[in-house]
C-alpha positions as CSV (number, residue, x, y, z in Angstrom):
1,X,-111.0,77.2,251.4
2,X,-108.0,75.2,253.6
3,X,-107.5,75.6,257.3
4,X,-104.9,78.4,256.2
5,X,-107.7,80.7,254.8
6,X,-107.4,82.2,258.0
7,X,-110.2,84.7,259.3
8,X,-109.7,87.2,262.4
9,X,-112.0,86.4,265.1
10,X,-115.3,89.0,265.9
11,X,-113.9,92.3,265.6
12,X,-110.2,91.4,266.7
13,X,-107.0,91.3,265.5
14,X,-106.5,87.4,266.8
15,X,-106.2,85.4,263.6
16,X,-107.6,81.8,263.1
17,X,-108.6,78.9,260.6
18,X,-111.8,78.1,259.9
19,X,-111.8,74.1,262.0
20,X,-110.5,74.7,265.2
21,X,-109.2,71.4,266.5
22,X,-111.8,70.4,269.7
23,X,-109.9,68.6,272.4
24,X,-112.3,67.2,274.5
25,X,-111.5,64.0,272.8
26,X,-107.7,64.1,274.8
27,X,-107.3,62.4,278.0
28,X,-108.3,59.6,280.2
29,X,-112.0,58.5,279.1
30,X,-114.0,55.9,278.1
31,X,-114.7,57.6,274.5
32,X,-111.7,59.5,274.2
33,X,-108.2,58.7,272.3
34,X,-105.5,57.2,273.7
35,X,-102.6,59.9,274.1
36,X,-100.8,58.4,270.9
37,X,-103.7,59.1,268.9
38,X,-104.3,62.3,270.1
39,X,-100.9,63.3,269.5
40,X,-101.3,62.0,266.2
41,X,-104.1,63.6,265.4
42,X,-102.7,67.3,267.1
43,X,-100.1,66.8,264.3
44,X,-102.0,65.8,261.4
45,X,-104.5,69.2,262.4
46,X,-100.6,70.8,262.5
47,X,-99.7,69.3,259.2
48,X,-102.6,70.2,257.3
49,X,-101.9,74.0,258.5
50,X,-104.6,74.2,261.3
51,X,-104.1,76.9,264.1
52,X,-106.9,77.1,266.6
53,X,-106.8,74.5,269.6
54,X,-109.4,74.7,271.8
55,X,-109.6,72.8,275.4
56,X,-111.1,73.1,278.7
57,X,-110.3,72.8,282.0
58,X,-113.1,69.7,282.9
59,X,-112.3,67.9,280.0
60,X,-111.1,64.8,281.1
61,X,-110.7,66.2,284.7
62,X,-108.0,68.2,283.1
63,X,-106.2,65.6,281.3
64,X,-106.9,67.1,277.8
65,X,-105.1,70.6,278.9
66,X,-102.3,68.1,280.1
67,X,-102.1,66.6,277.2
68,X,-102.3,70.0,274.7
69,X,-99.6,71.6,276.7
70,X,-97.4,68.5,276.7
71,X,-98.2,68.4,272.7
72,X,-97.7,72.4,272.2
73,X,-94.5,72.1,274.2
74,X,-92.9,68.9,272.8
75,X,-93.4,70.8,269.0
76,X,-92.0,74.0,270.3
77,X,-95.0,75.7,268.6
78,X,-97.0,77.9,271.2
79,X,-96.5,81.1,269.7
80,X,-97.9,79.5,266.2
81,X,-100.9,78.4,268.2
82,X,-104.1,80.6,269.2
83,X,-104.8,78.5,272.9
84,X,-107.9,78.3,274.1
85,X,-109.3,76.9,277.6
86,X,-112.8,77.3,279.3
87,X,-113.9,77.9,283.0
88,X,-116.9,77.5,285.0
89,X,-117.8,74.0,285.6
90,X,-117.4,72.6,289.3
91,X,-114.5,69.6,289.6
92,X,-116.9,67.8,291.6
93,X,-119.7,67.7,288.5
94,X,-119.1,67.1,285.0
95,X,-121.4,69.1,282.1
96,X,-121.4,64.8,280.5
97,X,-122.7,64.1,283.7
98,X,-125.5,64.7,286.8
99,X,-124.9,67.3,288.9
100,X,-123.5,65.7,292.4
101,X,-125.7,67.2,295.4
102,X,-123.8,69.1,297.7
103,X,-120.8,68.5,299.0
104,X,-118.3,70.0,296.7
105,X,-116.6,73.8,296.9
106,X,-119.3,75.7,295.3
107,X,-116.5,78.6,294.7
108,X,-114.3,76.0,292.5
109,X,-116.8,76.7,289.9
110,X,-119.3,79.2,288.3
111,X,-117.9,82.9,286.7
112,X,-117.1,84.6,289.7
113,X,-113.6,86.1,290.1
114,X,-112.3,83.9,292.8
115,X,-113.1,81.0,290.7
116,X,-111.9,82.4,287.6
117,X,-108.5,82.9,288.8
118,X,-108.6,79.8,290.9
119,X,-109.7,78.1,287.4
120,X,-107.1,79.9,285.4
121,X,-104.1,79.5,287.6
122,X,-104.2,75.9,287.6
123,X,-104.9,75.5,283.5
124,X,-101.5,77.7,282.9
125,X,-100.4,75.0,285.0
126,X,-101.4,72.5,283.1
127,X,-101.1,74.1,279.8
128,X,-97.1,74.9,280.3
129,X,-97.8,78.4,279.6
130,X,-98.1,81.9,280.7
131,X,-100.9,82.9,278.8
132,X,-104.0,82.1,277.2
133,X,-104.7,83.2,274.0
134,X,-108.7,82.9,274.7
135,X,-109.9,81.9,277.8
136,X,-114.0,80.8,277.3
137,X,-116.4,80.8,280.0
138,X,-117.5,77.6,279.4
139,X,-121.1,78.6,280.4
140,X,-123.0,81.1,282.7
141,X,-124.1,79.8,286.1
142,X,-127.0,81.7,286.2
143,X,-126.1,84.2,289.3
144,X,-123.2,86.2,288.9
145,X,-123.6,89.8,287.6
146,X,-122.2,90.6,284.1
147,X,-120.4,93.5,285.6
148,X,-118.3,91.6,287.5
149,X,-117.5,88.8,284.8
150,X,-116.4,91.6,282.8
151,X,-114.4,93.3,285.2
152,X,-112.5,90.3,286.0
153,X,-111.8,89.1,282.6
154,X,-110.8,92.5,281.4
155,X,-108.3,92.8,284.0
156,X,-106.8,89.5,283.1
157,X,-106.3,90.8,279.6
158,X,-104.8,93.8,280.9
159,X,-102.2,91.5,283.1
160,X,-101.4,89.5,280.2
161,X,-102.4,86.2,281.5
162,X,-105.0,86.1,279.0
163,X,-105.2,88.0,275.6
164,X,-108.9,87.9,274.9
165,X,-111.9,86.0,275.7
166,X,-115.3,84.6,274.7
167,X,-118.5,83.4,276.2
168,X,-120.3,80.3,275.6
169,X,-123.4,78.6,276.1
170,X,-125.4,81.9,277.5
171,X,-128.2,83.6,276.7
172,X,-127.7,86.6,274.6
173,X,-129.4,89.3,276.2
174,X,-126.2,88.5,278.8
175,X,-123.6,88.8,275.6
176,X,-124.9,91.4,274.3
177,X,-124.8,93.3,277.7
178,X,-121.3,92.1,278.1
179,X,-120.1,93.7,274.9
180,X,-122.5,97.2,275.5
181,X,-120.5,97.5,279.2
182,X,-117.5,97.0,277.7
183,X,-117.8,99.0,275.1
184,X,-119.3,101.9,277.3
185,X,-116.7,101.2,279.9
186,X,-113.3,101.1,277.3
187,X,-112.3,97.9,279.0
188,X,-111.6,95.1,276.9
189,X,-115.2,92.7,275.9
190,X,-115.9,89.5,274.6
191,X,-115.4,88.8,270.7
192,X,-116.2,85.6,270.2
193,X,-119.3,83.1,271.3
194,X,-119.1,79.2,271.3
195,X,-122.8,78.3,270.6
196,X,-124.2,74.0,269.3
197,X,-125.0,75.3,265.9
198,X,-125.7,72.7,263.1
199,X,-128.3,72.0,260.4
200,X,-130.2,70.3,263.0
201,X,-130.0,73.4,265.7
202,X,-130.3,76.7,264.3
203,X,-132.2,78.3,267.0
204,X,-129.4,80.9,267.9
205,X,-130.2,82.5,264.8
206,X,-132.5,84.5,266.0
207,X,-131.3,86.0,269.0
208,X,-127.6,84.8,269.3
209,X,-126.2,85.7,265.6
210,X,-127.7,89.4,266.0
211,X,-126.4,90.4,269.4
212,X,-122.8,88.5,267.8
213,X,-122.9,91.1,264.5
214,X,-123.7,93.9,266.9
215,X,-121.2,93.4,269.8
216,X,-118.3,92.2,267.1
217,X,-118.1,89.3,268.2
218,X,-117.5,86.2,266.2
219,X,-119.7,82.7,266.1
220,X,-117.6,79.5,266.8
221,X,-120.2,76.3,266.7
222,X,-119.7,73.8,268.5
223,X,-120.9,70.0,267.4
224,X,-122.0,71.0,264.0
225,X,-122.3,67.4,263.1
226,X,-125.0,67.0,266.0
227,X,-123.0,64.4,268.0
228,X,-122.7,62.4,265.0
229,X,-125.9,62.2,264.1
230,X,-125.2,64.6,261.1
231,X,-122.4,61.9,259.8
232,X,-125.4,59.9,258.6
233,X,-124.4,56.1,259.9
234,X,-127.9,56.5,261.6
235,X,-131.0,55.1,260.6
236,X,-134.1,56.5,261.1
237,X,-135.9,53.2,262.0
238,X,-132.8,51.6,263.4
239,X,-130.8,53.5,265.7
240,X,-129.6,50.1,266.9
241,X,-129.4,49.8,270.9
242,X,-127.3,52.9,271.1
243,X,-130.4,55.0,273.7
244,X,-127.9,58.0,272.5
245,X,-125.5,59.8,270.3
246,X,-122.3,58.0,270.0
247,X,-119.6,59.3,272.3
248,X,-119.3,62.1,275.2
249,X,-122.0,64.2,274.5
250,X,-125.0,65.5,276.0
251,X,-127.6,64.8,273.4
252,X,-128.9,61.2,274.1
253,X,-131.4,60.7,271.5
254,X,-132.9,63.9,271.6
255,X,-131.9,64.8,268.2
256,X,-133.8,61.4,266.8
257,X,-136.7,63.5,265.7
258,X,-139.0,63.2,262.3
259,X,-137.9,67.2,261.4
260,X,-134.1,66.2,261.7
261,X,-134.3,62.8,260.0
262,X,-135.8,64.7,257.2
263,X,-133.3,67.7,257.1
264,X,-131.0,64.5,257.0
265,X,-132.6,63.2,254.3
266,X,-131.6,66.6,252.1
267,X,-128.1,66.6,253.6
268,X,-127.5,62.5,252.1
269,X,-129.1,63.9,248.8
270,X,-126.5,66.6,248.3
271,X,-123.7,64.3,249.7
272,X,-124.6,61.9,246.8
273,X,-124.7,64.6,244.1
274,X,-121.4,65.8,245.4
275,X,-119.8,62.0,245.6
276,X,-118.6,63.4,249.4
277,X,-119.1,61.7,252.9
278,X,-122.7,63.1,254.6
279,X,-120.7,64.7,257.6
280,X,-118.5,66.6,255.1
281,X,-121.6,68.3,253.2
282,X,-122.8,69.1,256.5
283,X,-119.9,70.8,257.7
284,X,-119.7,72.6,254.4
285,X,-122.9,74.0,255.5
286,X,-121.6,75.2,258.6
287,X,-118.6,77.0,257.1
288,X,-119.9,79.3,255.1
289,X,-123.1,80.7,257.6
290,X,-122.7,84.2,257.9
291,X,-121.0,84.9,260.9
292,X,-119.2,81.9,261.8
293,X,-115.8,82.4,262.1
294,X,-114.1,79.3,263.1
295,X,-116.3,75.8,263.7
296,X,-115.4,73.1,266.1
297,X,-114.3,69.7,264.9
298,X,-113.1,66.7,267.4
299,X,-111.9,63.8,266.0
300,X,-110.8,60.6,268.1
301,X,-109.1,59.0,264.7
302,X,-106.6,60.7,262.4
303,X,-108.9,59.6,259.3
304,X,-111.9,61.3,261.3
305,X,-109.9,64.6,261.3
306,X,-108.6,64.4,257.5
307,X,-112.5,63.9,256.6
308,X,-113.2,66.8,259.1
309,X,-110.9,69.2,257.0
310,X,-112.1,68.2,253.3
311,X,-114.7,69.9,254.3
312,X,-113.4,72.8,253.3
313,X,-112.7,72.2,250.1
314,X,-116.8,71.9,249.3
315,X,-118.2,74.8,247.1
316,X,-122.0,74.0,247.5
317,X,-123.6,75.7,244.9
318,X,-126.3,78.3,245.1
319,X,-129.4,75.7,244.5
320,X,-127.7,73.1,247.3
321,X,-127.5,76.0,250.1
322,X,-130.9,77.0,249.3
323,X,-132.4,73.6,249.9
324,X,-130.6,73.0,252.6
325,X,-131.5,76.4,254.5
326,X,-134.9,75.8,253.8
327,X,-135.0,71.9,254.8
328,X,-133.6,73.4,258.1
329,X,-135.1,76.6,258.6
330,X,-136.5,77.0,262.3
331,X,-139.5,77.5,262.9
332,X,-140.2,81.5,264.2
333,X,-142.4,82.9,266.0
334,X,-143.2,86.5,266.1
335,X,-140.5,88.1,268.1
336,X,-138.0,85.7,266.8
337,X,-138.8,86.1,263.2
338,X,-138.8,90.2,263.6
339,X,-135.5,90.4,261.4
340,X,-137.3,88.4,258.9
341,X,-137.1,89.6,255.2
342,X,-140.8,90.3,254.7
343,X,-141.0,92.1,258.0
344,X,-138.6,94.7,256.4
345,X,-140.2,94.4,253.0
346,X,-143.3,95.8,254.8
347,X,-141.3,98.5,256.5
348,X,-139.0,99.5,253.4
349,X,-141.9,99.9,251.0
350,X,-141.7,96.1,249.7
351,X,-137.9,96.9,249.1
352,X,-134.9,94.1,250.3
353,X,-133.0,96.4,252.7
354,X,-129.8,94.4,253.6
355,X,-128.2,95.1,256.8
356,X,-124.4,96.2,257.8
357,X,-122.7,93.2,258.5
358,X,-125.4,90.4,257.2
């Protein structure tokens, strides 16, 4: 594997490698790159035959979609790229930080369609462009009505502003009914979702991943190192004075817990068989889970990146992917463990009936 084994995303023609380079690293910020350095790093993704950037409009307050379009424009490279922004977080709050009380615009936010042209309209701006190759909503606020997310972002692929879109960070009963309106409808539907999927959360297996394979639409993880914590340079009795996750991210120390210290303790095993770096095994992982298409990787050094992208040249064997599913196998209850195996070996006569697209 290389980022040029590209992969079409979902059931679409839109072609991409398997790292998409995660921006949010870009732009003003107290854990971000300085611009150098995230030019640097745009190239070296560029170099190593990457494809896939991925932005949004609140990272950095916008100064990551600044700095992208400066980058894109600069190379003369945007039909080479596949561009991707995000919508649906308020200016006046950031998803890194509390919620401000009152007192912003509550229509400069959320997935309603005057927001999500406002939201677009100013990111083209920013972008230097007059399209967007996939245009995320970033995640659902909770109120407005599928039907109308749909119709909007349909209509924007029909205008050309945007060619196709995604949703992240939603439940999916809300994708799947996305897709089924779409499909019912003949308007164009979502083919991707941007879901935290990592060795350490694996929960959207069991809802998310079906309604994906059954709407066509691809899986693109996001943090599949865990905020670092994946990397291994914690300790499970010394997390130093950090009180979170290194970095912008909205973890804290939620993910210093005795079941992922111990999945990590599998992960370092491997790593040491292989000779690799922890984070590299872990994304190796990640890579190959059925129905990923493309995983997120942010970087805010050049060397971070180039250890980001050996990942893919990992061939875990059969024995290593075993013990590493089952070091990290969620728990299930009943309704979530329906698709189980040994729930269809009991329907099937005791017989391992594989599904289409699994």
């Amino acid at each position: 594997m290389s980022l040029t084994n590209f992969r079409t995303l979902g059931r679409s023609g839109l072609v991409v490698s398997p790292l998409a380079l995660g921006t949010m690293t870009f732009g003003p910020g107290e854990w971000n790159a300085d611009d150098a350095t995230s030019r640097a790093i745009f190239d070296a993704y560029r170099d190593a035959g990457g494809n896939f950037v991925d932005t949004a409009d609140i990272y950095a307050g916008g100064g990551s979609e600044t700095l992208v379009g400066r980058f894109i424009a600069e190379s003369k490279v945007r039909d080479e790229i596949v561009l991707a922004t995000k919508f649906a977080f308020n200016g006046s709050a950031s998803p890194l930080t509390a919620p401000q009380a009152g007192g912003g615009n509550p229509n400069a936010g959320g997935a309603g369609a005057k927001n999500i042209h406002r939201a677009l309209d100013a990111s083209l701006r920013r972008l230097r462009t007059d399209y967007i190759d996939l245009y995320w909503m970033h995640i659902w606020d909770g109120v407005t009505p599928i039907e109308e997310i749909v119709q909007t972002l349909g209509d924007l692929v029909r205008a050309g502003k945007i060619r196709y879109y995604g949703l992240s960070d939603m439940p999916a009963w809300l994708a799947m009914k996305a897709a089924t309106i779409a499909s019912e409808r003949r308007v164009p539907g979502p083919i991707a979702m941007q879901l935290e999927y990592s060795l350490v959360a694996r929960d959207v297996e069991s809802e998310h991943f079906p309604a994906a394979r059954e709407g066509g639409m691809g899986i693109m993880p996001w943090s599949p190192l865990a905020g670092g914590f994946l990397s291994g340079k914690y300790r499970r009795n010394d997390t130093g004075d950090t009180g979170r996750l290194s970095g912008a991210n909205p973890f804290g120390d939620s993910k210093f817990v005795d079941r992922n210290w111990d999945i990590l303790d599998v992960v370092k095993a491997i790593a040491s068989e292989l000779d690799r770096p922890v984070a590299q095994v872990a994304l190796a992982w990640t890579l190959v889970r059925t129905g990923v298409t493309s995983t997120l990787v942010g970087a805010r050094t050049v060397s971070q990146l180039e250890s980001n992208i050996a990942a893919t040249d990992i061939d875990l064997s059969v024995d290593q992917m075993r013990r590493l599913d089952d070091a990290s196998a969620p728990a299930l209850g009943f309704s979530s463990g329906l698709s189980a195996p040994f729930i269809r070996r009991m329907v099937f006569g005791g017989h391992d009936v594989v599904g289409w697209g699994e």
